[in-house]
N, C-alpha and C positions, 0 to 999 in steps of 0.2 A: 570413296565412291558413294554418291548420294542412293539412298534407298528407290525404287519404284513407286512406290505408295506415297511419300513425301510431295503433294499436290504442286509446289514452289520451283521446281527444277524443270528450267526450260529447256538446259541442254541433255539434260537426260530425254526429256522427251522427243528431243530430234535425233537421240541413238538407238530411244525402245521399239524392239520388232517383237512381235512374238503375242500369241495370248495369256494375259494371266489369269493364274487359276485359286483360288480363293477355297482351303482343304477344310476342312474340320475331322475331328476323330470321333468316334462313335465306339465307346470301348466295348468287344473289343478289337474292332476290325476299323480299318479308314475308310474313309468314302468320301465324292467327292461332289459336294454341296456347291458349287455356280463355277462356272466360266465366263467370265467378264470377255468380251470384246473392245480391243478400241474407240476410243470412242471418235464420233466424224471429222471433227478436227487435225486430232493424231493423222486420219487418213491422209487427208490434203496436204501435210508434209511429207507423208512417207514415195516412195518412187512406186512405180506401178508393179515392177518386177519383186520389191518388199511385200507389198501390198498382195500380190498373189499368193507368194509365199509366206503370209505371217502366221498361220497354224503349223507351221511346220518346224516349230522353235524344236531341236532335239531334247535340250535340258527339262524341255515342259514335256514331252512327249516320254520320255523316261522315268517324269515323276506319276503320270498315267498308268506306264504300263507297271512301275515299281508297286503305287498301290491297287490293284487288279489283282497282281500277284496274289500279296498278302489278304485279300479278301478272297481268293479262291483257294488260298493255304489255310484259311481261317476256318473257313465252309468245311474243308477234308479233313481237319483236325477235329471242327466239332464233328462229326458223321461216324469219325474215327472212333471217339470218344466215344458215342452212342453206341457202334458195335461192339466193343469193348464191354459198356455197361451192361448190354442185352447178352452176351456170350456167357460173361463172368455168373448171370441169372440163370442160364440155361439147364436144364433136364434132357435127358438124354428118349428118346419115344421107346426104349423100352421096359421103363420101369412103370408107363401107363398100358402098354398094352399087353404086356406081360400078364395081366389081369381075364383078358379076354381072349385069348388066343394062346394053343400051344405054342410053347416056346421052340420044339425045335422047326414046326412049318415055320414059324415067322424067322427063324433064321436061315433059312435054304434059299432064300434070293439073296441077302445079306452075306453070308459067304463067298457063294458064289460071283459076286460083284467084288470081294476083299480078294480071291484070288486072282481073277483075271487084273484088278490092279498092281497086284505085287508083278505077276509075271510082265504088265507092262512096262513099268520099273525100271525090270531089268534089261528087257531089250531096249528100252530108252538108253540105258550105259552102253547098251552092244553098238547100239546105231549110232550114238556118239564117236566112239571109239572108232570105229568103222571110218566115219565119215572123214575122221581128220586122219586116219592114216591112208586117203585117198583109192577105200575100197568100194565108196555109194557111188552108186549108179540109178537114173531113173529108170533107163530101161535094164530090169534084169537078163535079158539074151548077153548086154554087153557084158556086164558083170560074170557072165557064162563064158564068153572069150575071154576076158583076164585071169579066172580060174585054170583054166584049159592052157594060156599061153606061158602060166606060172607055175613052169616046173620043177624048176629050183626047190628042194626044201628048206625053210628058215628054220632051224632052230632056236631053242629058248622060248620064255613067254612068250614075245610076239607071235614064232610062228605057229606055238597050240591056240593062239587068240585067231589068228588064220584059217586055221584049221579049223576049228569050232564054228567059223562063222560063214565058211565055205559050206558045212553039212548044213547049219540053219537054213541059208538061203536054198540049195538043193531042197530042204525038206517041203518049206514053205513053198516055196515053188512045184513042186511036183504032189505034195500030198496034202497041203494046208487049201491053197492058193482056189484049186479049182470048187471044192462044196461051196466057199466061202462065197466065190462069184453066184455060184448056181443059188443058193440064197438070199444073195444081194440083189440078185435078179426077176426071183421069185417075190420078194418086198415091193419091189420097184412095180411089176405087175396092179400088186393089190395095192399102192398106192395111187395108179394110174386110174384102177376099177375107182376107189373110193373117191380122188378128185374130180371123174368124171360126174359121178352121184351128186358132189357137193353144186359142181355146177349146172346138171340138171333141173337140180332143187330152185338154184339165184334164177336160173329162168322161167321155171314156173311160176318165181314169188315176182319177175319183173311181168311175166304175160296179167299175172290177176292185177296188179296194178296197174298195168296197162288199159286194160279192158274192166277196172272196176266191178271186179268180182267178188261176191260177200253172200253169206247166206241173210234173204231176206223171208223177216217174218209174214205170219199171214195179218197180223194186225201192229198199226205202227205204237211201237212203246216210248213214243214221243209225248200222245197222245195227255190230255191232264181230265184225266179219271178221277171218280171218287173209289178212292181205293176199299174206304171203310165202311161204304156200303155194296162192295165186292160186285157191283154189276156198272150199266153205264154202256157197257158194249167190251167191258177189258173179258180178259182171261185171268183169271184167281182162281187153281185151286189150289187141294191144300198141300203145305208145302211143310218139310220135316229139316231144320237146321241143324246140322251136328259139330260141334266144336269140341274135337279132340286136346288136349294137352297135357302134359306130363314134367310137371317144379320149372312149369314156365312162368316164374313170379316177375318176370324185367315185364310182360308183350300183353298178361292174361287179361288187363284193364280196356285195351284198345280193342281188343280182336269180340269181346263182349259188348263193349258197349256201342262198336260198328255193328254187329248184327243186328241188336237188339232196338236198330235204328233204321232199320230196311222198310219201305216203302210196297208196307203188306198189312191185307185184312189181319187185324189181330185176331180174329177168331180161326181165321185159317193157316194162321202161323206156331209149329211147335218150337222150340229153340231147347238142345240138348246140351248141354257142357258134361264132358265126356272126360272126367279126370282119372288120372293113372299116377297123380304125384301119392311119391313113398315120403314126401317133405311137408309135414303135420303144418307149418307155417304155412305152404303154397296150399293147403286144404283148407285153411280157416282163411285165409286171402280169398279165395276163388269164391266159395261157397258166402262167405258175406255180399260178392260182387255178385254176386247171383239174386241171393235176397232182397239185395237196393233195386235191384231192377222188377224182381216181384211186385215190390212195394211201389211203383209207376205201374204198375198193369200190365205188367209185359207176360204174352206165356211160355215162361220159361223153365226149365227145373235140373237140378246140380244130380250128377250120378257120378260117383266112385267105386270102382273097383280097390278088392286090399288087393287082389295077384293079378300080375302085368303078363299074365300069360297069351301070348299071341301078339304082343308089342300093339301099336294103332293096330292092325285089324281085327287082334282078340277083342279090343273094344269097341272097335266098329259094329263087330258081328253083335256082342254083347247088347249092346242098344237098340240093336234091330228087332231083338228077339222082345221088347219091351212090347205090351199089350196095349200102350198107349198109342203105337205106332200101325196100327192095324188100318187107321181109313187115312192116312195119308197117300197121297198119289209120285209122290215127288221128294228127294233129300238132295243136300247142297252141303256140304262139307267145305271148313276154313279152318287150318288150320293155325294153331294160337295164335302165329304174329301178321297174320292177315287182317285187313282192313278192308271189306266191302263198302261200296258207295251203298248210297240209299235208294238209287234207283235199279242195282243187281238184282233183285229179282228179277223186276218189270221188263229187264233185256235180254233175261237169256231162258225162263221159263215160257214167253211167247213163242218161241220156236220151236215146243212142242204142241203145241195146236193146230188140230189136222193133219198132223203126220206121224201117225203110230208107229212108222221104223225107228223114228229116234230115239236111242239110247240115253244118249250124255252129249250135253250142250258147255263145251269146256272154253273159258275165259283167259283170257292170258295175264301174265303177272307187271305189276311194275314195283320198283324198290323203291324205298325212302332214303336208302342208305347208300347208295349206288358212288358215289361221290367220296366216300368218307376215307379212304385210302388207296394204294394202287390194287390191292385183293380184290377190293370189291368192283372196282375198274375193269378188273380183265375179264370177272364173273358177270358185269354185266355184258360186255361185248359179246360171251358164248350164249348165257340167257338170251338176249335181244335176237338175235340170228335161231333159236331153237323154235323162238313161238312164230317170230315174225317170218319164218324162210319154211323150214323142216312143218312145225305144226299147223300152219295156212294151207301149205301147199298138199300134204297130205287129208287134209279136210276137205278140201274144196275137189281135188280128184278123186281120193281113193275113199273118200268118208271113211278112213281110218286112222284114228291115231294111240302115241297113247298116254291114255289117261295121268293126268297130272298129280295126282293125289288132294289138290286141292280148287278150290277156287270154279267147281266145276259143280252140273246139277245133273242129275242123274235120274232115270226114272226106275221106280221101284220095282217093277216088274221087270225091266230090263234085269235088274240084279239077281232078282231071285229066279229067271230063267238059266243064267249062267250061274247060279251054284252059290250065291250068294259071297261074302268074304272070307277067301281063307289063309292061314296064317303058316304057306307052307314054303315062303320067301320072304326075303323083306322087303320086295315090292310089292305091294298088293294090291297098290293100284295099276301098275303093270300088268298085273294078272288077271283081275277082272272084266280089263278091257279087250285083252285076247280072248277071255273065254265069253265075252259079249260081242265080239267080232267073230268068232267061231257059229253063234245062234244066229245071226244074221240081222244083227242092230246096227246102225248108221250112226255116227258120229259127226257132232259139228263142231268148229270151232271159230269162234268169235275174236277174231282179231283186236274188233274197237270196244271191245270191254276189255276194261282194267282192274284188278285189284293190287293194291299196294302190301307189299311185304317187306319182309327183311333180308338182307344179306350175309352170311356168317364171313364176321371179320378178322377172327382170326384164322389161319393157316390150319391150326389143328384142327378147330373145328369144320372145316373147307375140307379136308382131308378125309374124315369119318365120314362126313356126307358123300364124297363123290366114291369112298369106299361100298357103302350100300347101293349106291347107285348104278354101279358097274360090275357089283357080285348079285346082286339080284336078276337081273335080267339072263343072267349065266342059268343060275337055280332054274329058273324059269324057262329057260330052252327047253332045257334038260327034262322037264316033267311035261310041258307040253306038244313036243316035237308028233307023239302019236297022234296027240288029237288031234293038231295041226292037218296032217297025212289022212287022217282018217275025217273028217269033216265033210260037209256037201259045200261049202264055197267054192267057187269058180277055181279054175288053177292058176290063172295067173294073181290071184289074193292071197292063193296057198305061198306062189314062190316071191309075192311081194315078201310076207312077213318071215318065210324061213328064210331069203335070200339077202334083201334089205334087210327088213326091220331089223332081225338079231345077228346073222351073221355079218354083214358089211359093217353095219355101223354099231355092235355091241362088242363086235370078238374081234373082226380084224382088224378096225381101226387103232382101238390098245393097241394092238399085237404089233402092227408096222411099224408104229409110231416109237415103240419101246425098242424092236429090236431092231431096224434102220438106223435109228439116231443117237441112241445111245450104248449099241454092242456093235454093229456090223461097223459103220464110221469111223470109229477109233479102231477098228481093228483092221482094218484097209491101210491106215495110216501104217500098222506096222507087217502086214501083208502086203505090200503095195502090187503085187503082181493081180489080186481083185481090184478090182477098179469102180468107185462110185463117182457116176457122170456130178459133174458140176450144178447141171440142172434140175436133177436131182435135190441136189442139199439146197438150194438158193433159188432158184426163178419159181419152179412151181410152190415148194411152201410159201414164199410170198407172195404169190398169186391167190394160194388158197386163202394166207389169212386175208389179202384185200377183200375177197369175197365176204371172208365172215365177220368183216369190220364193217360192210359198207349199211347193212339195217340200222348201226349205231353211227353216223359219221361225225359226230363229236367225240369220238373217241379214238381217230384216226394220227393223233399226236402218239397213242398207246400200240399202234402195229407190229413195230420192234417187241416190247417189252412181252405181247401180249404171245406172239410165233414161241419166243423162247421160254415164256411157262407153260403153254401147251405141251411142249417134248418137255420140260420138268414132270411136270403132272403124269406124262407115260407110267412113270414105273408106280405109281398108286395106282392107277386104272389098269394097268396091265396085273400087277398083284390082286388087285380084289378081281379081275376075269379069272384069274387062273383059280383063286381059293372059289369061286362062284361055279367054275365047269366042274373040278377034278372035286367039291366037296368036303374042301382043304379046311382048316380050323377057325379061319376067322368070318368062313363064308355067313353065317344065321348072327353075325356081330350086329346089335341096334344098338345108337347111338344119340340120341336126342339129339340133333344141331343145335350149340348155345345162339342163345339170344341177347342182342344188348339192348335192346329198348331204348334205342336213344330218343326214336320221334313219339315215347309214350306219356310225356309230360304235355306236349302240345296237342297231341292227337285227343287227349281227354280233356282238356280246355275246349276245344273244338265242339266234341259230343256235347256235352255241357251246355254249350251255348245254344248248341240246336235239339236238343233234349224236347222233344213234347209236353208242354205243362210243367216242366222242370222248373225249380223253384232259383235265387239267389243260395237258399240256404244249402241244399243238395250242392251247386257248385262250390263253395266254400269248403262243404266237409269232403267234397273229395279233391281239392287243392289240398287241407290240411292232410288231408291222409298222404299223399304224397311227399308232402315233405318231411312227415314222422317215417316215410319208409327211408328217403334219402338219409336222414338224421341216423337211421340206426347202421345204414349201408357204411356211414362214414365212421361212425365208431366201430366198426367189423371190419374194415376193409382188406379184404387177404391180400397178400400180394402178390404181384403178379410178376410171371417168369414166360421166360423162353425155352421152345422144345429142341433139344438137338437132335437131327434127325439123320443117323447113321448111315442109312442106305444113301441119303442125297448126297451126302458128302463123298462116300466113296467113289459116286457117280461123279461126282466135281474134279475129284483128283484125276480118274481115270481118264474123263474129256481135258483136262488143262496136259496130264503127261501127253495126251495123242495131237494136241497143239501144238505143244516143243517139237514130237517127232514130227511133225508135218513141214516144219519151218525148214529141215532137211531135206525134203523134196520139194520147196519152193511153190508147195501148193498155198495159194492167197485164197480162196472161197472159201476152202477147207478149214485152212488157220484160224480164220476169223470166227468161221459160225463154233468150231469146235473150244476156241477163246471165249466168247461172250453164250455158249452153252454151258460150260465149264463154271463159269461167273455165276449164271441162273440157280443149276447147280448151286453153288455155293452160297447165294444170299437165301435159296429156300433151304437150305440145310441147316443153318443157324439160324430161321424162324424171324428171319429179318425184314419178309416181305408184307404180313400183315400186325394186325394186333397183339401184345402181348395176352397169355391167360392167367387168370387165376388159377 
């Protein structure tokens, strides 16, 4: 048989049909590198009905799909491999937080989640058992007539297996079955309340876009002033910088030398760095960065605290009290891994001229990092939807929002009408803003400024953050609800923010979210006589997250992924609500968010370059510092592990057992979402879904 490839074979070429494919190996997976066609010659011998058909060669179509196989076995081997590496690394989350929380509150959800698993378990064997000796029934009435018509008694195990599972279903049925609905029902209620909210919200954020709505200043901060002789027709006055941080040594270079770069009279400008690091390295780093910028003129000056009592706001307050701070009119607070443009002042302190109601002019954020794996993916699509939908919408009607902790300018009187910073939550920018909404201060929010930050990339660090974030706001009902009641604001302001702002969307949103999808759902599955509608588990949550994907729509490939870490995330936000209302052990837990500093090599090359008067020599030593810090980072380098995290897991098992049961009652919507919940579960439980930690 003459080869193909052999150019000289004429009769070969009036038998070859087919395309040939031309492989190469790429170790360690194949792939396939060109498909040669006929060439026009070949054509005009071949018959027309060949000719239609010459891709359809099977032997080549086989070698196609053989190697597709093998590079998609390749792909799950390596992935395989990598979960394997990252498990075999892993820590379990209670040997860290064992540190900061009584052990046995942190174990009372954790039990409780290991028992209802076990007991699912086993009726998982019951309903098996059941099922093939042709006792399931979807509807339990019938199941009631084959009880009733089954008078006979069976002796032996099978008929005490009968017998046991005849009182089960009686029980479930008449004593389980109905609280279970009236709860399911109750959920489904305050689900309905809170998607109604969320789409209020998309339509208010579609009316201001619509009609082009924005707070405008009374003078344009387009305008090209001389800043540095503070008149011209601008607005300058004097303005008090605070830049908190705490052994933030990846961020403290960028978040510095962005300030210290703002497009302001320097005589009206103070700049505070506000350190709380207990890390004698991050004190001699910071405080040098401090001095270089002295040394350009800058008015700037380093304060450290030795006791970190009161977390940021003991230091907030601490700074305020300083005598240096007495004729400033205005403070703007960034914290470490913030990056302000040079023209943030000049945008968002104009919009306190001529209108004395204003409080706090709060800018919205944008990340550097946003991109960098799928964690930080999903955290932008909630971020993008909180400033662009939730913080717009309530600025522009209600002039109230709340306060962001950063990236926002405040005026000083405002602060010190409400009681100044207190450190009796670990929201304190939360607090502030209530107790300056309570005096009757206006709040604005500036959609088209930006500041750049960062995203915590890893999981655990993701974790502690939205841990604070959802037990603070609890604290904070809690202590303010009188004042709230007791205040002279209108009442429909009163039951925006007792009704809204903390109940809807601080307590019951956890609340549903945790106990609809991951307790009541599987437990229907082995209750079937409570029923949760279809629509329920599937149309509307995807409905709601298209809403909350659409302010980010490049990130609408992420919808899926992004619905089933949201009901992951439940049981963190429902856990820090609950330690946040009832005052539970982990509620007063601070946590610094790690920071990686990835964009702090470029970010300071940038400064550098647009530095005032800055020299060649000034960019050089502080490239070289950089690199003496990477040089020492690489001889140190700890390594890094994965957290296993108990409670998800248990969570993962309990949704995959109520899967299997579901495939018994032929429910498909249920299977699925309660299967790829299950999955979510499980790849957040093995710390698989962001960075590893040191």
């Amino acid at each position: 048989m003459v080869p193909w490839w052999s150019g000289g074979a004429k009769d070969h070429q009036k038998h070859h049909r087919g395309t040939p494919v031309v492989i190469k190996m790429e170790n360690p997976n194949w792939s396939i590198s060109e498909i040669e066609t006929p060439s026009s010659d070949e054509d005009d011998f071949m018959p027309k009905k060949s000719r239609k058909f010459r891709g359809k060669n099977a032997k080549q179509l086989t070698w196609v799909l053989l190697l597709k196989a093998h590079r998609a076995a390749g792909c799950l081997s390596s992935i395989a491999a990598a979960v394997r590496r990252r498990v075999k690394s892993g820590r379990t989350d209670s040997t860290d937080s064992a540190r900061t929380e009584n052990p046995a509150v942190r174990a009372r959800l954790h039990t409780f989640i290991r028992v209802f698993l076990a007991m699912s378990l086993i009726l998982l064997c019951a309903e098996v058992a059941a099922y093939f000796n042709g006792w399931h029934f979807r509807d339990s009435a019938l199941y009631f007539d084959h009880i009733l018509m089954s008078g006979s008694a069976v002796f032996g195990f099978q008929g005490l297996f009968e017998l046991v599972y005849n009182k089960w279903v009686l029980i479930r049925a008449g004593y389980l079955a109905p609280p279970l609905q009236w709860l399911t029902n109750f959920c489904i209620v305050l689900f309905l309340i809170q998607s109604l909210d969320r789409l209020i919200l998309c339509l208010g954020c579609f009316w201001i876009r619509l009609k082009k709505i924005k707070p405008i200043p009374k003078i344009d901060p387009t305008l090209d002033l001389d800043v540095e002789a503070g008149d011209g027709g601008g607005y300058f006055p004097m303005v008090l910088v605070q830049i908190p941080m705490c052994n933030e040594k990846e961020v403290y270079q960028q978040s510095i030398g962005a300030v210290c770069n703002l497009d302001w009279p320097k005589s009206k400008l103070l700049i505070q760095v506000l350190d709380d690091s207990d890390d004698h390295t991050a004190q001699m780093l910071i405080r040098e960065e401090v001095y270089k910028w002295q040394s350009e003129g800058v008015n700037i000056i380093y304060r450290h605290r030795v006791n970190r009592e009161g977390y940021k706001a003991g230091n907030l307050k601490s700074a305020m009290n300083c005598s240096s701070v007495k004729d400033y009119e205005f403070v703007t607070i960034f914290d470490a891994d913030f990056q302000p443009t040079p023209d943030f002042l000049k945008r968002t302190v104009i919009h306190f001229k001529d209108n004395e109601q204003v409080g706090l002019v709060q800018a919205r954020w944008s990340f550097v990092n946003k991109d960098e794996n799928l964690l930080t993916r999903l955290q932008n699509i909630n971020l993008t939807f909180h400033f662009e939908v939730e913080q717009q919408v309530n600025g522009n009607f209600i002039n109230f929002f709340g306060f962001n902790g950063t990236a926002g300018v405040w005026r000083i009187k405002a602060l010190e009408e409400s009681g100044g910073w207190l450190e009796r939550t670990t929201v304190e920018d939360m607090d502030i803003a209530v107790r300056a909404h309570l005096k009757g201060w206006k709040f604005v929010f500036l959609n088209d400024v930006e500041c750049q930050c960062e995203l915590p990339e890893s999981y655990e660090a993701y974790r502690k953050q939205q841990h604070r974030w959802h037990s603070g706001p609890m604290q904070l009902f809690r202590l303010c609800l009188p004042d709230i009641v007791n205040s002279k604001i209108c009442f429909w302001k009163k039951a925006n923010m007792i009704f809204l702002f903390f109940l809807l969307r601080k307590l019951i949103l956890p609340f549903y979210s945790f106990t609809l999808f991951c307790i009541i759902l599987p437990m229907t599955m082995f209750i079937p006589e409570a029923e949760l509608p279809a629509w329920v588990v599937c149309y509307i949550p995807a409905t709601m997250s298209f809403l909350n994907i659409l302010p980010a729509p490049k990130s609408f490939p992420f919808i899926v992924p992004y619905l089933l870490f949201e009901n992951t995330m439940s049981i963190t936000k429902f856990n820090a609500m609950i330690s946040g209302l009832f005052q539970l052990g982990s509620a007063y837990e601070w946590v610094v968010t790690k920071k990686s500093g990835r964009s702090s090599e470029g970010d300071l090359v940038s400064l550098g370059e647009n530095q005032r008067g800055s020299s060649e020599s000034t960019l050089g030593e502080m490239k070289e510092e950089l690199l003496k810090q990477d040089q020492k980072g690489s001889k140190k380098k700890k390594k890094k592990h994965n957290r296993i995290y108990m409670k998800e897991l248990s969570l993962a098992f309990l949704l995959l057992t109520a899967a299997a049961r579901s495939l018994l009652s032929s429910q498909g919507i249920h299977f699925y979402f309660l299967l790829f919940q299950g999955v979510s579960f499980l790849l957040v439980g093995l710390d698989l879904i962001g960075e590893q930690v040191d």
